[in-house]
C-alpha positions as CSV (number, residue, x, y, z in Angstrom):
1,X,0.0,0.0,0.0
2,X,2.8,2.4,0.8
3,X,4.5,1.9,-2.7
4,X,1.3,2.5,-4.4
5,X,0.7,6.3,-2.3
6,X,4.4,6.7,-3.6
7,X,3.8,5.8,-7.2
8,X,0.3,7.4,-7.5
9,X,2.1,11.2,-5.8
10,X,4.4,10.4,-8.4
11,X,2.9,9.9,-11.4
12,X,0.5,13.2,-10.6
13,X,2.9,15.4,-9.0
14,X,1.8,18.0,-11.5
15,X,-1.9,17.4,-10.9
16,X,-2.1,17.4,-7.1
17,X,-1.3,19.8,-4.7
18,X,-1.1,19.5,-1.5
19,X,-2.8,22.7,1.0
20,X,-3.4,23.0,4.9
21,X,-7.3,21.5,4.5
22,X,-6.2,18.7,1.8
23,X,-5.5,18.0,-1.5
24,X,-6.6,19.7,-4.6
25,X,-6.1,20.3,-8.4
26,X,-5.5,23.7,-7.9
27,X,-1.9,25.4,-6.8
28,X,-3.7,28.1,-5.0
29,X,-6.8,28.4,-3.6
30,X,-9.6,29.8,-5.7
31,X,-11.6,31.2,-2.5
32,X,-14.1,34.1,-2.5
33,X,-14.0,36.3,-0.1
34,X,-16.2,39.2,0.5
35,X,-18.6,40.9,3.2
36,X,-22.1,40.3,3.2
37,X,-25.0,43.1,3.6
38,X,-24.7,42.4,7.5
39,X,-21.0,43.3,7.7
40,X,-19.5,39.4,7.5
41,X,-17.0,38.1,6.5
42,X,-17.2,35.3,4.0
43,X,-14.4,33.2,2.8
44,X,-16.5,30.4,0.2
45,X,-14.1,28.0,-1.1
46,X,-14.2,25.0,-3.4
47,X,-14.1,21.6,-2.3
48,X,-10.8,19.7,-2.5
49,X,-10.4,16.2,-3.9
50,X,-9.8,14.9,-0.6
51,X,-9.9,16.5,2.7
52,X,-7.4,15.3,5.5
53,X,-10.1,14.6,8.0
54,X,-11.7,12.0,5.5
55,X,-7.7,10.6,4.8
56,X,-8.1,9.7,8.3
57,X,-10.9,8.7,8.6
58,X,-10.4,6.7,5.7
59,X,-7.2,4.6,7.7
60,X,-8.8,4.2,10.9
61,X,-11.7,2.4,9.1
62,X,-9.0,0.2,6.9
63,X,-7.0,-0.2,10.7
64,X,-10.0,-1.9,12.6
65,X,-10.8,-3.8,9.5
66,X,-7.9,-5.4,9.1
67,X,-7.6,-5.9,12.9
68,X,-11.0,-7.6,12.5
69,X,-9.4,-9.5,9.9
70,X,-6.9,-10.9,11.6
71,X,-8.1,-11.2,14.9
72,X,-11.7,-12.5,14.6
73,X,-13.4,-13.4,17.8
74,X,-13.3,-16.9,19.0
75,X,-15.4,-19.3,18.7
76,X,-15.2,-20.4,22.8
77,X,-16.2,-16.8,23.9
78,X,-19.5,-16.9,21.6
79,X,-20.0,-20.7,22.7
80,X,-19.7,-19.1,26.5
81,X,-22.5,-16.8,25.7
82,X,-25.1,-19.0,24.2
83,X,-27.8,-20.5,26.7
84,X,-29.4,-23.7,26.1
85,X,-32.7,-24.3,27.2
């Protein structure tokens, strides 16, 4: 898996760049800013590709997956559980 993070950044090292909120297709930030009728400030920019929060959430998913994977429960604590009539 780390190889192909390495190879895909890679190959698209044109395409991809990399901000403080995530990663985008744009080099800089193509935000509006302005102030509304009230006074506000508004900053309204365009979603990136892939935001770091979902990157993480993204790997602690595939973590307790694979954890599941390889360490299923046993078969003697579901056996301990079950009530016979």
């Amino acid at each position: 898996m780390r190889y192909f993070i390495l190879l895909f950044a890679l190959l698209f090292q044109g395409c991809l760049y990399f901000n403080e909120k995530g990663i985008s297709a744009h080099l800089y930030d193509n935000c509006h800013e302005y102030y509304d009728e009230c006074g506000n400030y508004r900053k309204e920019c365009p979603p990136n590709l892939a935001d770091y929060t979902e990157i993480a959430e993204g790997v602690s998913k595939m973590g307790h997956e694979i954890k599941a994977y390889i360490d299923p429960p046993s078969q003697k604590a579901a056996d301990a559980t079950r009530r016979c009539p």
